[in-house]
Every structure is written in structure tokens, then in C-alpha cells.
C-alpha positions, -999 to +999 in steps of 0.1 A: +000+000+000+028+025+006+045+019-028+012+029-045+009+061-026+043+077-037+033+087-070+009+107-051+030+120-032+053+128-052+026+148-073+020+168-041+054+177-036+065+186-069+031+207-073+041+228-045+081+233-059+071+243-091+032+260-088+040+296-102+019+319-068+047+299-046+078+290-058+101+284-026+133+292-017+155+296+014+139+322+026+103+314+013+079+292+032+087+257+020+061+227+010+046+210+043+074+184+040+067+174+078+033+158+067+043+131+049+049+098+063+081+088+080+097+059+060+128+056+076+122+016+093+112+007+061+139+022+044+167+012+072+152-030+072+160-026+032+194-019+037+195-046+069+187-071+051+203-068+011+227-040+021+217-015-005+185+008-011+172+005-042+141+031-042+110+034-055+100+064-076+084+089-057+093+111-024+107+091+006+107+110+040+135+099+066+137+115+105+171+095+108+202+092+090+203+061+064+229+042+078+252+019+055+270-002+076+300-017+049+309-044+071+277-062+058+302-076+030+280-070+003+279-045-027+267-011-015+250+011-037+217+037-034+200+046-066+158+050-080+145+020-092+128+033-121+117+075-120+125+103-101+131+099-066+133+123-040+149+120-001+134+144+025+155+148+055+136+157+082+157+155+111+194+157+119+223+142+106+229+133+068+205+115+050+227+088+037+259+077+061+287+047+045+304+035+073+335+018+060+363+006+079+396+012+063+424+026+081+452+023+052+463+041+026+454+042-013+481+011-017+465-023-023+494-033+004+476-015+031+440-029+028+428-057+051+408-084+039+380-067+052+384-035+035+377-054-004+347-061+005+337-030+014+352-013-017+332+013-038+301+021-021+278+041-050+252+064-045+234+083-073+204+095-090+187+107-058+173+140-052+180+149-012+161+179+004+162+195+039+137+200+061+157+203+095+181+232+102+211+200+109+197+176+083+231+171+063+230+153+030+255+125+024+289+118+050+313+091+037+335+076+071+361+057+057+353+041+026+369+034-003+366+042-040+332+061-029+312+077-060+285+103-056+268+107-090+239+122-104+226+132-070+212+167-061+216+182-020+194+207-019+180+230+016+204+207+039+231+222+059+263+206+043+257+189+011+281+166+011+305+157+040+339+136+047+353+126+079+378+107+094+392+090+066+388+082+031+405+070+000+397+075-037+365+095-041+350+101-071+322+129-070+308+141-104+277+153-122+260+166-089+242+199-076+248+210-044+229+240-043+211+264-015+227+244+014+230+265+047+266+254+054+292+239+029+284+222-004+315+197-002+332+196+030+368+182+038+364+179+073+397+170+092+401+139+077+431+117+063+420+120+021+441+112-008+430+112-043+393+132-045+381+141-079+355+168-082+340+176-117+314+184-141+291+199-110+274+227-103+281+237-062+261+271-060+250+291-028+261+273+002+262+300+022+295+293+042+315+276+012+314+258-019+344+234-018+359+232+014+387+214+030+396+224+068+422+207+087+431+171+083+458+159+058+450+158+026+465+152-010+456+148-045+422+175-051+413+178-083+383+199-092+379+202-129+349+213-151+327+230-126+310+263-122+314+273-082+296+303-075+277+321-048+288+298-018+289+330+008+261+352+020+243+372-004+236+399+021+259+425+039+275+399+065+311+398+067+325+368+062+358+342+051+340+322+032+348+317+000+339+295-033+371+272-027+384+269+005+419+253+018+426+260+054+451+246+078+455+278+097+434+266+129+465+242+137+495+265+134+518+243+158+504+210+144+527+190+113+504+165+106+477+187+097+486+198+059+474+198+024+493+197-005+489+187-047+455+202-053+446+212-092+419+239-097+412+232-137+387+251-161+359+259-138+341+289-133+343+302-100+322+338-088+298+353-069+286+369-042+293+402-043+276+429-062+279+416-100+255+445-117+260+469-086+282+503-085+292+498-047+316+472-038+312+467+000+276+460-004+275+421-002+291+394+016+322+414+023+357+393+030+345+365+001+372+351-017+371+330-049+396+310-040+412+311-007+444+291+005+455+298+042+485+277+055+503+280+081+545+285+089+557+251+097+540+235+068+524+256+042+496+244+018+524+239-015+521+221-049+489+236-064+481+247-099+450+273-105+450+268-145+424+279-172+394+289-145+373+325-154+373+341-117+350+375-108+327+391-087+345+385-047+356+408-029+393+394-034+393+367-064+425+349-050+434+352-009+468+331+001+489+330+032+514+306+040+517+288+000+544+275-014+548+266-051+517+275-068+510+284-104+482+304-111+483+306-152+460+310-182+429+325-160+404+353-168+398+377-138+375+399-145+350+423-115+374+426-087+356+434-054+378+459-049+409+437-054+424+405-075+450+392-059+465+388-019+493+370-012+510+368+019+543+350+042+544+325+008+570+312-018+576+303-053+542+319-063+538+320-104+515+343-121+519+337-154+493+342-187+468+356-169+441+387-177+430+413-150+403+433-166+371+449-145+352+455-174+328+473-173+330+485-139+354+504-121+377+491-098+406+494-077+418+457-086+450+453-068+477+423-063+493+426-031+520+407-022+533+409+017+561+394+028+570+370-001+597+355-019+611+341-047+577+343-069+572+354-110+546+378-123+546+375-162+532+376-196+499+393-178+476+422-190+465+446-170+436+468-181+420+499-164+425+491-130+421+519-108+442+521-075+461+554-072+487+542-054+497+513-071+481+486-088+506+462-080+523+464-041+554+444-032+558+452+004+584+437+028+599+410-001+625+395-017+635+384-052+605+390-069+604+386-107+583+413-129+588+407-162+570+407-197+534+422-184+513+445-205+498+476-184+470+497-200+445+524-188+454+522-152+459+551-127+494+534-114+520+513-120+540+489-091+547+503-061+572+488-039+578+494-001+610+479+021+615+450-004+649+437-025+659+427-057+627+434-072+630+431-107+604+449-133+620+450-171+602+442-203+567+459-195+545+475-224+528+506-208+499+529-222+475+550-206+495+560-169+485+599-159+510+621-161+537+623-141+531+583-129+557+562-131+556+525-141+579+515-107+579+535-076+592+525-045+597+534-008 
């Protein structure tokens, strides 16, 4: 009897979503969600007794978290049988929770013989909704070869979340959209080899791509449009679309991230795209935002090919070592491009800086750096007065081969060495303004 009644459902819910006099949203009053029967023992003695969840078209609503307990030794997987299907997760917690048990590393030598048969947990096609301010959407606790595909986390607080430890995850094709915390969170956990791509993670208001504490290696997020994950109101704020942070932990080794790839995505938003003030919306957003720490900075990372805009500062480091930031389009700096400071081998190379149609101060400040390249750039009508470019308190830093048009300054340089600017093409300064200044 309940399989034939969650067509009807379903009819109800998606009737409400979509009728025209009351579309929701986050801040609109959402579908009576709370009404509709709780399936979660039904659900939960599926996955008892085969160790998957295979479910029927039609909305399921859950007060508990799904759990998946891998030690079942069977095949794991959640996916619709046939149609759409749609999760509602009224309570807290995630919706769907794989329990694995590996402790070991990516190498084959390191599994127990437990761990094969608890090896690539699936879950996709699903469509998971919030209706509890703590109702998460998916949490993966040390599994192996995990893959989210397909699946939609929409109204939950993080979309999806890892902890502890996990080896070779997969996540592509998904929407994590409207989410009140974090789209994809790293959450101090022990993670090598992620791959992120071909998603859509937009407005999660407290980031889009996360990774905080923990040790981690081998990111890659490729092929996806990241925008909006901050708040789209006057708060201040860190957040930021991508998010690598280690700083919590400043007298801790173990905590560190390193070989992360940032690859043709689009990555913008919040601030005030269309707007003439820019310190009206979610100020302190960042595009991208790497903070390390002394003892162990984040290092080995390559921003390549990405079109970045509309954050308050497009790129915020501290504490980086050996990145390469080439081949991107910046474009609608907030009032700035580029801060980077106490950090190493930094590469700009290929890149445009352009604030089209608006006008902006667009700066790239570097504090307290070393041994870093700025090169074969263009610069186009960026408006700072007082320098466009800052080198403060650095050494050996490499200027060479940029294009500067249309701007109101040049570099500016203050208590720094062997600063080197030579082969620049300049047009447009005021007069009297100087390509290099320095104090």
C-alpha cells in the first residue's frame, strides 16, 4: 500500500516546488514536507537485510540518517529504481551515512581483507532535500573508492560531507545548491585522491568546496561552475567558493594539504555583480582562498584555465608554497584581485585582470613574499592610485614581460629587495606616474 501512494506523493510535492503563486526558496515558506509519512524503518530493514537501497519512484521521507554499515560484505550502492526519486530529510544528521572501515592508505598493500569487500560504495540518482536546520545530505567515514553521481543536496546544511578517513572518491555530475553550510566539505580527515568535476556547487552560504584541517593530497576539481557559496547579504565573512585552510592548527605537522589542481571551472559570486558599490554584499568572500600556516604551508597547487570574478578578493593566500596560477580570466574585482601573503615560489603567469565594465581598484598585493614570478599578464584599467601592484616587505620577486593599460598606477614597492620589473608594455598611466615606484 505505501509503494502505491508515492506517485501521489510525489505529485504533491513537486506541485508545491514548481506551482507559479509559490515557488520556494530559502527564505520562502517551503512545501509541508513534515506531513508526509516517515519511512525511515522501512527504508533502514531494506538496507538490513540486502545492504543496498534501491528506491521506488516517488518522495521518501526519513527522520534519521540512512545508515550503510559496509561491514555487511556485500555491494553497497543507493540509486531509483525506475523514476525520479526524492529524499526528504527531516531531522538531523545526513540522509545517507557509509560506514567503512579502512584505516590504510590508497596502496592495495595496506588494505585488510575486510576492507575489499567494502570497496566502492555508490550512490546516485537521488534527489536529497532539507527539512531540519542540521539535516546534512550525504557523510562518507572511511570508505573506499566512494562515488557520488547524479545526486542533487538541496535546503540541507552541508551537502556533502567527509570525515575521518577516506581514499579515492569520485564525486561528479552533482548539484549541491542552496545548502546553509558547505556544499562539499573536507572535514579534518586523512584523504588522498578526490576528484571533483562536471558539478554545479552554488550558494552554500559558508562555502562551496571546502577542505579544513586534516591531511590531505591529491584534489582535483575540474569542469565545474562554483559560485555564490557566501552570503548574499551584507555579512562579513571568510568564506569563499574554494576553501583550503590549515590555519586553525599552526603548531600541528600532521595537519597539511598539498597537490591540489583547480582546472577550467568557473568560479564567482557573491558580491555585487551588476552593482556600482563594492562593499555591499558578503564582504571578506574570496574566490579561492588558500591559508596555511609556517611550519608546513599548503604547496604544490596549480589554479589553470578557470574564469574568476565578482569576490571581494578573487585569489586570498597566506602561507603557499609553489603554486601556479596561469591561463585564467579575472574579471569584476571586489575591490581587489590578488592577496598574497608570508608565501614562496608563487607564479603568475598568462593571466588577464580586466574589470570590465565596472570600475575598480583591482590590486595584487604581495606581503612578505619570496622568490615568486609575475609574467606575460595584462593589466587593463585598474584603478588604485597608489599602485596597482604592491610588493611590500619582499625579496626576489620577478616582474617581467606584463602588458599595463589604462590604469591610474603602475608597481609600487615598499622595504623590499631585488625586485626586478623589465620588459613591460605601458599605455594609458596619468602624467607624471611612473611604471615603478618605491619606498
Amino acid at each position: 500500500m505505501r509503494l502505491r501512494l508515492l506517485p501521489l506523493i510525489l505529485v504533491s510535492f513537486s506541485t508545491l516546488l514548481h506551482a507559479e503563486d509559490a515557488a520556494p526558496s530559502a527564505s520562502d515558506q517551503r512545501p509541508d514536507l513534515a506531513s508526509l509519512p516517515d519511512q525511515t524503518e522501512a527504508l533502514q530493514k531494506q538496507i538490513n537485510e540486502t545492504g543496498s537501497l534501491l528506491l521506488p519512484a516517488g518522495t521518501h521521507r526519513i527522520t534519521k540518517p540512512l545508515v550503510f554499515p559496509l561491514s555487511q560484505k556485500r555491494s553497497t550502492a543507493v540509486r531509483p529504481g525506475a523514476g525520479a526519486v526524492t529524499l526528504i530529510m527531516d531531522g538531523p544528521g545526513p540522509a545517507i551515512r557509509i560506514i567503512g572501515s579502512h584505516k590504510g592508505t590508497a596502496s592495495p598493500k595496506s588494505f585488510e581483507a575486510a576492507t575489499w569487500n567494502e570497496n566502492m560504495p555508490i550512490i546516485e540518482g537521488i534527489d536529497i532535500v532539507g527539512n531540519h536546520p542540521q539535516a546534512n545530505g550525504i557523510e562518507l567515514f572511511q570508505t573506499v573508492g566512494a562515488i557520488v553521481n547524479k545526486v542533487s543536496v538541496r535546503w540541507c546544511h552541508h551537502g556533502i560531507h567527509l570525515v575521518e578517513r577516506n581514499r579515492n572518491v569520485v564525486i561528479s555530475d552533482v548539484h549541491l545548491y542552496e545548502n546553509s553550510g558547505i556544499g562539499l566539505y573536507l572535514d579534518d580527515l586523512s584523504l588522498h585522491q578526490i576528484n571533483v568535476s562536471n558539478s554545479h556547487i552554488s550558494y552554500n552560504r559558508t562555502g562551496g568546496i571546502v577542505v579544513r584541517d586534516g591531511n590531505v593530497r591529491n584534489l582535483q576539481i575540474t569542469g565545474c561552475d562554483i559560485e555564490g557559496n557566501m552570503p548574499a547579504d551584507d555579512t562579513h565573512t571568510n568564506a569563499a567558493n574554494i576553501m583550503i585552510d590549515v590555519s586553525a592548527s599552526p603548531g600541528d605537522r600532521s595537519k597539511s594539504v598539498a597537490e591540489v589542481a583547480i582546472t577550467g571551472c568557473t568560479i564567482q559570486h557573491s558580491s555585487n555583480y551588476s552593482g556600482s558599490q563594492y562593499d555591499s554584499i558578503a564582504p571578506g568572500g574570496a574566490n579561492i582562498r588558500i591559508l596555511g600556516k609556517e611550519i608546513w604551508p599548503v604547496d604544490s597547487v596549480t589554479i589553470t584555465g578557470n574564469v574568476i570574478s565578482d569576490t571581494n578578493v578573487h585569489l586570498d593566500m597566506s602561507y603557499a608554497t609553489d603554486v601556479t596560477v596561469t591561463g585564467n580570466t579575472f574579471f569584476a574585482p571586489n575591490p581587489d584581485f590578488v592577496h598574497v601573503r608570508d608565501s614562496k615560489r608563487i607564479l603568475l603567469n598568462g593571466n588577464t585582470f580586466n574589470p570590465r565594465q565596472f570600475e575598480r581598484p583591482g590590486r595584487l598585493v604581495f606581503e612578505r613574499c619570496q622568490d615568486s614570478i609575475l609574467s606575460n599578464c595584462t593589466f587593463r584599467a585598474l584603478q588604485a592610485e597608489d599602485g596597482v601592484i604592491v610588493i611590500r616587505d619582499s625579496i626576489r620577486i620577478n616582474l617581467n614581460s606584463n602588458i599595463l593599460t589604462e590604469s591610474k598606477s603602475g608597481v609600487r614597492t615598499e622595504r623590499s629587495e631585488q625586485i626586478q620589473v623589465e620588459n613591460w608594455i605601458v599605455s594609458g598611466l596619468p602624467d607624471g606616474k611612473k611604471l615603478l615606484e618605491s619606498r
